[in-house]
C-alpha positions in Angstrom: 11.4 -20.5 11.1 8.2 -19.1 9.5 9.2 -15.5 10.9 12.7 -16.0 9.6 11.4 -16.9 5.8 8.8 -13.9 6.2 11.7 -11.3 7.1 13.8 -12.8 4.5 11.0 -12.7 1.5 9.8 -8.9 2.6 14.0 -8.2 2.9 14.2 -9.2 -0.9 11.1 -6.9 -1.9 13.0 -4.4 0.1 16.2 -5.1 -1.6 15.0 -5.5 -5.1 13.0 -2.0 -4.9 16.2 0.1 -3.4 18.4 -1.2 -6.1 16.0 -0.2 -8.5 16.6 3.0 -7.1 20.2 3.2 -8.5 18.1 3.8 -12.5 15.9 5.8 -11.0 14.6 9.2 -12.7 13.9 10.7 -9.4 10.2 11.5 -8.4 8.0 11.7 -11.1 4.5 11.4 -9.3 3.4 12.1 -5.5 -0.1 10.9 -4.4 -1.5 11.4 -0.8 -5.1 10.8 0.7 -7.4 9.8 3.2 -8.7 6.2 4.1 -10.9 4.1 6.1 -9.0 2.0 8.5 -10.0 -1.6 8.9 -12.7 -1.8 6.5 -12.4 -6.1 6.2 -14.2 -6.8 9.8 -17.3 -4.4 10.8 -16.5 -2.2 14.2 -18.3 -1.7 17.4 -21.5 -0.2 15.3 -22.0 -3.0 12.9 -20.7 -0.9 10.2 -17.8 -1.7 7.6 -17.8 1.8 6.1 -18.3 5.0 8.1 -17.5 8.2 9.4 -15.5 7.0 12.4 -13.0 5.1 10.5 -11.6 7.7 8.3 -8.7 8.0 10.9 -5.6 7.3 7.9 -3.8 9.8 6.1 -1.5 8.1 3.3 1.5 9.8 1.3 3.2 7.6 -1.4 6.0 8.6 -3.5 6.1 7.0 -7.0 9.9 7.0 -9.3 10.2 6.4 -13.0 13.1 3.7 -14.1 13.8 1.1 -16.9 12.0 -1.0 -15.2 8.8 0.2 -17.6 10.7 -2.1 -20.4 9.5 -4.9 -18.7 6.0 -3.7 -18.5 4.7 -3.4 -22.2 1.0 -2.7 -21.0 1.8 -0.1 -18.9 4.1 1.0 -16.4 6.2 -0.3 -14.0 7.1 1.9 -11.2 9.2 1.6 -7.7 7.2 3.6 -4.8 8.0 4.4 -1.2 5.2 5.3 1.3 3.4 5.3 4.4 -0.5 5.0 5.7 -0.5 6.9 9.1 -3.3 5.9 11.8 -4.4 9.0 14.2 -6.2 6.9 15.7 -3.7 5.1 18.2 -4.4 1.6 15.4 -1.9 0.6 13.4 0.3 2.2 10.9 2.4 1.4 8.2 5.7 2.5 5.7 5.7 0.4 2.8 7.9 -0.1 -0.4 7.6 -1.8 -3.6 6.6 -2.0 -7.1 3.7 -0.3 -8.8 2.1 -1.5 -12.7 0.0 1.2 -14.0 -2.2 0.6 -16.5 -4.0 3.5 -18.6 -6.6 2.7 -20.2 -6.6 3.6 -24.2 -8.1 7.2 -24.9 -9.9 8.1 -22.3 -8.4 9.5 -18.8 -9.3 5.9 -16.6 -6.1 4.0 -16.0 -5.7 0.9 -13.4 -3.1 0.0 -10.7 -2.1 -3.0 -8.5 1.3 -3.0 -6.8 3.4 -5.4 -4.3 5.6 -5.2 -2.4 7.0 -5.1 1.8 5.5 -3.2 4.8 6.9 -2.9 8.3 4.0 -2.0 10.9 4.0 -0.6 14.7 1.1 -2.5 15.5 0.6 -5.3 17.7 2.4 -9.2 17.0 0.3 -10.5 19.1 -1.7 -10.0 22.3 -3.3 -7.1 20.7 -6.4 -5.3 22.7 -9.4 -4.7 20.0 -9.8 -2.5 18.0 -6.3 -3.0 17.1 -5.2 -6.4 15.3 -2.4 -8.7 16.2 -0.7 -9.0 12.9 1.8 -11.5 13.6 4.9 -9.8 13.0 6.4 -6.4 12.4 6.7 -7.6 8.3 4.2 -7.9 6.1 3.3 -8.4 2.6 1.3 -5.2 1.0 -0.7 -5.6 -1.9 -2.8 -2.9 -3.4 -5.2 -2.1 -6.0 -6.1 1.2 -7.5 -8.9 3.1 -10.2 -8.2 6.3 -10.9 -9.4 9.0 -13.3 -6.7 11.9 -14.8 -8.5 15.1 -13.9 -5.6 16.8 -16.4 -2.2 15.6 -17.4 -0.5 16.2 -14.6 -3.1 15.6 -11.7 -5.9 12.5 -10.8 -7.8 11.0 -8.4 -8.1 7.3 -7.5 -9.9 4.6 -5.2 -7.5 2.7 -3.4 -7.5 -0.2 -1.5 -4.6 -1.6 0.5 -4.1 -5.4 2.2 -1.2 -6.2 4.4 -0.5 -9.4 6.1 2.1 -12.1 6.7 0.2 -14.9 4.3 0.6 -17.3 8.1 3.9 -17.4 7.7 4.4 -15.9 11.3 2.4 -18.4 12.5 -1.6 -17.8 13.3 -1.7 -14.5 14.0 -2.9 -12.9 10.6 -6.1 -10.8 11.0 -4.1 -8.5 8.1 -4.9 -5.2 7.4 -7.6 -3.3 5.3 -8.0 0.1 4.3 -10.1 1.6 1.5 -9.8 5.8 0.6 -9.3 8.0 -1.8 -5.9 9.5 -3.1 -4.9 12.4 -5.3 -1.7 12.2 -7.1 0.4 14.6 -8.9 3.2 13.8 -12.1 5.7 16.6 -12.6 
């Protein structure tokens, strides 16, 4: 039941987000980066943050619509993208909705976004390092400071969270990663 109702809520997000599409400006801003994976439990050295976990590569695709109306500190973006493991851990395509929030003359601006992620890592029965993330639908949540190096290109610290809120049942170690992006508005 709990895996049905997770499906079903992630579905929506899913849902809401493609039919935003139809008002859609096309593709205003693309952002990729690097991350480390993992960075909520330490790994076999002790260590959160190191060297050995910078094993993600993310792309994210950000589209303009009226949906900035309903935003009147900021804006309110659909995006579409994906955080990709080469390290054999788990990886992730994502969709949702993103609030950006620039901060008033000067180039820092904030970001949080929500939305649906679907995940080729293990449900369960999962062999360490990699996680058993209780089903193949998650929640993702993210959070974002950035600077604008000019007006059309920035930087940003990112941090992303996915996980099923034990919905799936008790398998929810979730997700972690933490990197930097670059993003570019045309």
């Amino acid at each position: 039941m709990r895996s049905l109702l997770v499906s079903l809520l992630v579905a929506g997000v899913a849902l809401f987000s493609t039919a935003t599409m139809a008002q859609v400006n096309w593709l205003p801003e693309v952002r990729g980066g690097v991350m480390a994976h993992s960075v909520d439990e330490p790994g076999p050295d002790g260590a959160l943050i190191n060297g050995t976990r910078i094993e993600d590569a993310n792309v994210e695709l950000l589209f303009n619509s009226d949906l900035t109306n309903w935003a009147p500190f900021g804006e309110l973006r659909p995006h579409l993208g994906a955080t990709v493991n080469f390290g054999g851990l788990e990886s992730m395509v994502y969709t949702g909705l993103s609030w950006t929030f620039q901060v008033p003359n000067t180039p820092l601006f904030v970001e949080g976004s929500l939305g649906g992620a679907l995940h080729n890592g293990a449900s369960h029965d999962a062999v360490a390092p990699a996680r058993n993330l209780g089903c193949p639908l998650l929640f993702r949540e993210s959070a974002s400071v950035g600077w604008k190096v000019t007006e059309n290109a920035s930087i940003m610290a990112t941090v992303e969270h996915a996980s099923h809120a034990y919905l799936c049942g008790e398998d929810n170690r979730g997700l972690t990663n933490l990197g930097v992006r670059f993003g570019y508005r045309f």
